[in-house]
C-alpha positions in Angstrom: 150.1 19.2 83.3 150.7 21.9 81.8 152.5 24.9 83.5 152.1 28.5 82.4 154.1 31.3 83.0 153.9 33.9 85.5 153.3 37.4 84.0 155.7 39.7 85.7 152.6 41.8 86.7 151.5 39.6 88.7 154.6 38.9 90.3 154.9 42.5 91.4 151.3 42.7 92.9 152.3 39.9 95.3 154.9 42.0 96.7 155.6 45.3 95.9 158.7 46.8 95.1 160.8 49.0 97.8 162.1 52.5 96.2 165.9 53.1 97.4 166.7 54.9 99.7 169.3 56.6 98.4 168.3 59.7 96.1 169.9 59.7 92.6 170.8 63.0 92.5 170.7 65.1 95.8 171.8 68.4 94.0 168.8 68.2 91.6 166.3 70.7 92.6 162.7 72.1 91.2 162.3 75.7 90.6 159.1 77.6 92.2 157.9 81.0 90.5 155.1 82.9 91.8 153.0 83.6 88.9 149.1 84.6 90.1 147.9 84.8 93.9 143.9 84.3 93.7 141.2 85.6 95.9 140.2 89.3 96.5 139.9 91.1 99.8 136.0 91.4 99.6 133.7 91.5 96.6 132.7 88.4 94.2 136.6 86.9 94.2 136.8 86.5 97.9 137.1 82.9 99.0 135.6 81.8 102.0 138.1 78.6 102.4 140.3 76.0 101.3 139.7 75.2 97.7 138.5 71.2 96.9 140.2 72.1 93.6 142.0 73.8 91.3 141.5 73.2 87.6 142.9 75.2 84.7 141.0 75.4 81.6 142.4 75.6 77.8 141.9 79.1 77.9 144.5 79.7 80.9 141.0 80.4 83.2 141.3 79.0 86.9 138.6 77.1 88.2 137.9 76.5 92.1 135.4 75.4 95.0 135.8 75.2 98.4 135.2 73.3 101.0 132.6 75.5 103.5 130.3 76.3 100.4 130.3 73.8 98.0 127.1 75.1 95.8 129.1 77.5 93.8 132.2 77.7 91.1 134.9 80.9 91.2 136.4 81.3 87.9 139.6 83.7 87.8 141.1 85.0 84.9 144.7 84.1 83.6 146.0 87.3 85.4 144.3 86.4 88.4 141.7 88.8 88.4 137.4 87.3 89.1 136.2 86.2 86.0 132.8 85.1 87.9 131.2 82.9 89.9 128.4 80.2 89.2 126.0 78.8 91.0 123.9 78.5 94.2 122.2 76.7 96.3 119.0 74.7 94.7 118.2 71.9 91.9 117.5 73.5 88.9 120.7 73.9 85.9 123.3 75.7 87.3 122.4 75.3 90.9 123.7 72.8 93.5 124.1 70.8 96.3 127.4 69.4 97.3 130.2 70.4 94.9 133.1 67.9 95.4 135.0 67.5 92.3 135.2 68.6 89.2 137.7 68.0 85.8 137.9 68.5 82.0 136.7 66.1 79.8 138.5 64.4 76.6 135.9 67.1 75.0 138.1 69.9 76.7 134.5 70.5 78.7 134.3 71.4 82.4 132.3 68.7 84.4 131.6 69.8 88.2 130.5 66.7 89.8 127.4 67.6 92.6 126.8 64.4 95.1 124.2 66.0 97.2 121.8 65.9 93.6 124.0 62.9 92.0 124.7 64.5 88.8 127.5 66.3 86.8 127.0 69.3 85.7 128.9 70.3 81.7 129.5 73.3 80.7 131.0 74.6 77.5 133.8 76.7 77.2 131.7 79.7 77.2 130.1 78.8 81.0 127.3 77.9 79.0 125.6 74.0 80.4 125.7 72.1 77.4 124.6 68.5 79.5 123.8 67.6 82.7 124.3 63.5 83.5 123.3 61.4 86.8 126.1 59.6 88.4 125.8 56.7 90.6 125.6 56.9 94.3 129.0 57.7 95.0 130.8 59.9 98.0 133.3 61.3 95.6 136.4 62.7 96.6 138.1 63.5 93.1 137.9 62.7 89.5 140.8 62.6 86.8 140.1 62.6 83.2 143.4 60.1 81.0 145.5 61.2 77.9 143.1 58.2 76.0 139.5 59.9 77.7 139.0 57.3 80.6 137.6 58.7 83.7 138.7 57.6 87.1 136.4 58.2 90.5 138.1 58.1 93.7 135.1 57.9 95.8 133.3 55.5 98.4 131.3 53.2 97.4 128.8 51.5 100.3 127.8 48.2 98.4 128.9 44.5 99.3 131.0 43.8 96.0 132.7 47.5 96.1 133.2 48.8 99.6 136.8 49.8 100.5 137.8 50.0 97.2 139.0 53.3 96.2 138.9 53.6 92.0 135.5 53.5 89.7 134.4 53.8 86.0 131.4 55.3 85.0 129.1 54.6 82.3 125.5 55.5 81.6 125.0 56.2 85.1 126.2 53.0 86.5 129.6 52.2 88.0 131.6 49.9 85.4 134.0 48.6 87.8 135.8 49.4 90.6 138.7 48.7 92.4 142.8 50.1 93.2 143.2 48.1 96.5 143.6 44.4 96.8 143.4 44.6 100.9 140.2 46.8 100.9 139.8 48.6 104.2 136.9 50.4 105.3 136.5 52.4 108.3 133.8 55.0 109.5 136.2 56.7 112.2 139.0 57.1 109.1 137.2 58.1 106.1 140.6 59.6 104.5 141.6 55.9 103.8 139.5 55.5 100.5 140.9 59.0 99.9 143.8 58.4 96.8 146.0 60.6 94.9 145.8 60.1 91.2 147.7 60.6 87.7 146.0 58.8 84.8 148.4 58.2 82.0 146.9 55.7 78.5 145.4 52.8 79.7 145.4 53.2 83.4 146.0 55.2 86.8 148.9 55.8 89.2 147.3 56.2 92.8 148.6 56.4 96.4 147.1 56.4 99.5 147.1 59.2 101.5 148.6 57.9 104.7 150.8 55.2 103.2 153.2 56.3 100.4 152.8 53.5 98.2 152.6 53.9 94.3 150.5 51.7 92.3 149.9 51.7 88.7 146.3 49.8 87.5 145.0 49.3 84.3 141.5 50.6 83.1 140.0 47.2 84.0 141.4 47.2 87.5 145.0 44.6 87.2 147.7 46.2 89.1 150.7 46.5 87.1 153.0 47.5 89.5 153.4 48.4 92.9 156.5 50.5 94.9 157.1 51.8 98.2 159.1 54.5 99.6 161.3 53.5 102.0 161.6 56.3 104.2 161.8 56.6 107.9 160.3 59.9 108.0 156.9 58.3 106.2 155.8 55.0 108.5 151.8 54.1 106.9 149.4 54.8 109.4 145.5 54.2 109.9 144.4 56.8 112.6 145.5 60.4 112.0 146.6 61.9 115.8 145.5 65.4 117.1 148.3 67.6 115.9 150.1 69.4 119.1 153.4 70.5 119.9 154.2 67.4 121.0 152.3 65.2 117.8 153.5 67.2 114.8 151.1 66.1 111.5 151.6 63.2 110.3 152.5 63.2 106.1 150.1 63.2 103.7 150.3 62.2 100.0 148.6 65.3 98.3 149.2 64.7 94.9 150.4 62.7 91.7 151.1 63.5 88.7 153.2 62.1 85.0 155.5 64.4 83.3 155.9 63.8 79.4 159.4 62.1 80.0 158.0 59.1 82.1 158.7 60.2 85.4 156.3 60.3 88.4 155.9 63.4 90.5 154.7 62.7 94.1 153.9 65.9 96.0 153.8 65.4 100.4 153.3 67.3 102.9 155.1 66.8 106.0 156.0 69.0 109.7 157.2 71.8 109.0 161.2 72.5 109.7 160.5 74.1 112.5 157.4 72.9 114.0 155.9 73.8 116.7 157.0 77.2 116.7 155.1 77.7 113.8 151.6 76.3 115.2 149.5 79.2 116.8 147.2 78.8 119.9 143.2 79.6 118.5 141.9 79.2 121.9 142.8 78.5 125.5 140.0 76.9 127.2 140.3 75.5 130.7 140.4 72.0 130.3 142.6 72.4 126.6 144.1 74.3 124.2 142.6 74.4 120.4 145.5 75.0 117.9 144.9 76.7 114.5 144.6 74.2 111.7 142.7 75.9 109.4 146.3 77.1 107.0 148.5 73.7 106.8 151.4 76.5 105.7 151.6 77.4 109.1 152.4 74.0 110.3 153.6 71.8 107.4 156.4 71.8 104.6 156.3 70.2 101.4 157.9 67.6 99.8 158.4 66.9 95.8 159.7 63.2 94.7 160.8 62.5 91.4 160.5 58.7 90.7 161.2 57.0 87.9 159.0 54.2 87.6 160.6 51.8 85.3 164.1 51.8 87.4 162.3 52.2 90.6 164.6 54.9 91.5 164.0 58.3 93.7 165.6 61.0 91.4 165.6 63.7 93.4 163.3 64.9 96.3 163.0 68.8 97.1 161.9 70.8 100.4 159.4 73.6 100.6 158.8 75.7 103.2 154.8 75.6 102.8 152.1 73.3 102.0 151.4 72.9 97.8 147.8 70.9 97.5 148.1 70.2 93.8 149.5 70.0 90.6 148.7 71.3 87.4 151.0 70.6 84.3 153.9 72.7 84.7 152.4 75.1 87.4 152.2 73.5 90.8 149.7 75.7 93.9 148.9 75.7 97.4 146.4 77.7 99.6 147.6 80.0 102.6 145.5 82.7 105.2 147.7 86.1 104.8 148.8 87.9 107.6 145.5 90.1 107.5 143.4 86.3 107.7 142.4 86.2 103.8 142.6 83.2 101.9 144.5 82.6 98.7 145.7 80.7 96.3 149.4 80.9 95.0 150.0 79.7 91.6 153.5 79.3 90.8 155.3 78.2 87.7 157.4 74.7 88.1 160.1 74.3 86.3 161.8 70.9 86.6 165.5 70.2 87.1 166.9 68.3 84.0 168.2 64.7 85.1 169.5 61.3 83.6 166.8 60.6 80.7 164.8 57.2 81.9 165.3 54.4 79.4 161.9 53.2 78.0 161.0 49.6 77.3 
């Protein structure tokens, strides 16, 4: 009989790898400059919530949406200032439905992906629509666009052969494949579990779960590569998110991913804030409970930054700030925040990484 041998691949998608505990270098520390804080007082720039994203396009222009409108794009200038704002509520070009996602194309194009009318909007750099292309039937959640032009969908899928799993491809208007989970779980009362983090390097995807820090790397045709888990007491994986209270603070949350240029894997978390609860404010007293404020996770939550190097399965450093940072993009990192006078805003800051022991490649 003849006996072939195990690819080491495989062997690590059996049973992933645990991260050490200790940190390599506990010295080591980011640096975060405020470079742009976005949203006006009143007038076309004002946001009206939390943004679903933040792209930057080639031209240094920001690109958001947020979360209690949804039919329209805010651009913002480099310097912060309103550029404009695209969009409303219909069917025809340049109207929508449900904005959840958006990215930029190999093409260097800005997609804005519309579920409510299942299509993707593409616009050139100009803001002129140069395309528009039906997508499957997809709840998506976000999109991200690899060095070598794949697309990867983290979206739910309701079909016997794809529910639960987190990742899709897309061509022609059909999903290609999908996968990212080898113990699928769907749940109706938890939709955040098919929610994933994502940073798309040539010929795959790191992802993590939200509520379970766990990295995975998959290729484009869904084989896990490799698999590594944090092992930190102050990040147990979890199903249910709890009610947050003074006396439940919130639970972390994996809010982003992303690959430097020198191989190493940034994992941004948000977790209670140093001084929680004093920092959680009372919306309402009503006579059978009390409704916190939960609509600024700055006001409650801090933020972690990991640096792992993948190869070594080593935690470089990991770095504290007091705040909550929802994304990363390139060397800028940014979070939103209500200010004192109950605006909202986006911070953009500049991130400037600490220089540490080079990892060896392969």
């Amino acid at each position: 009989m003849l006996v072939l041998p195990i690819a080491p691949s495989l062997v690590w998608a059996q049973q992933p790898v645990r991260l050490d505990r200790a940190v390599q270098c506990a010295s080591c520390a980011p640096k975060l400059d405020l470079i742009q804080t976005l949203g006006d007082d009143d007038g076309g720039g004002a946001l009206s919530g939390e943004p679903r994203f933040l792209l930057r396009m080639s031209d240094g222009r920001y690109v958001t949406a947020e979360y209690p409108v949804a039919t329209r794009i805010v651009l913002f200038r480099p310097d912060g200032r309103l550029d404009r704002v695209v969009g409303r509520r219909g069917e025809g070009p340049g109207e929508f439905q449900f904005i959840t996602a958006a990215y930029i194309d190999h093409d260097n194009r800005l997609r804005i992906v519309d579920v409510g009318l299942r299509r993707e909007t593409v616009f050139d750099d100009t803001l002129g629509i140069v395309d528009i292309v039906r997508i499957p039937e997809l709840m998506v959640h976000s999109v991200a666009s690899g060095p070598d032009g794949s697309v990867y969908y983290n979206a739910d899928r309701r079909t016997s052969e794809a529910v639960g799993l987190p990742i899709h491809t897309i061509a022609g208007g059909s999903v290609t494949n999908s996968f990212g989970d080898e113990t699928a779980i769907q749940r109706p009362d938890a939709p955040w579990l098919g929610q994933r983090a994502m940073a798309p390097v040539d010929g795959g995807v790191w992802i993590a779960r939200r509520t379970h820090y766990r990295l995975e790397h998959w290729t484009v045709d869904g084989q896990r590569l490799a698999a590594m888990d944090r092992n930190a007491s102050w990040f147990e994986p979890y199903l249910m998110r709890a009610p947050i209270t003074p006396g439940a603070p919130p639970q972390p949350w994996v809010t982003a991913l992303q690959m430097t240029r020198d191989g190493v894997l940034l994992v941004v978390v948000t977790v209670p804030a140093s001084d929680f609860p004093q920092r959680l404010d009372v919306l309402e007293r009503r006579p059978d409970n009390v409704v916190y404020d939960l609509g600024d996770c700055s006001a409650f939550s801090d933020t972690l930054i990991e640096a792992i190097d993948p190869l070594r399965h080593k935690v470089l450093w990991s770095w504290r700030y007091k705040g909550c940072l929802d994304g990363l993009l390139g060397d800028m990192a940014y979070g939103y925040r209500i200010d004192d006078r109950g605006v909202p805003r986006i911070d953009v800051f500049r991130l400037t990484l600490p220089l540490v022991e080079p990892i060896d490649k392969p």
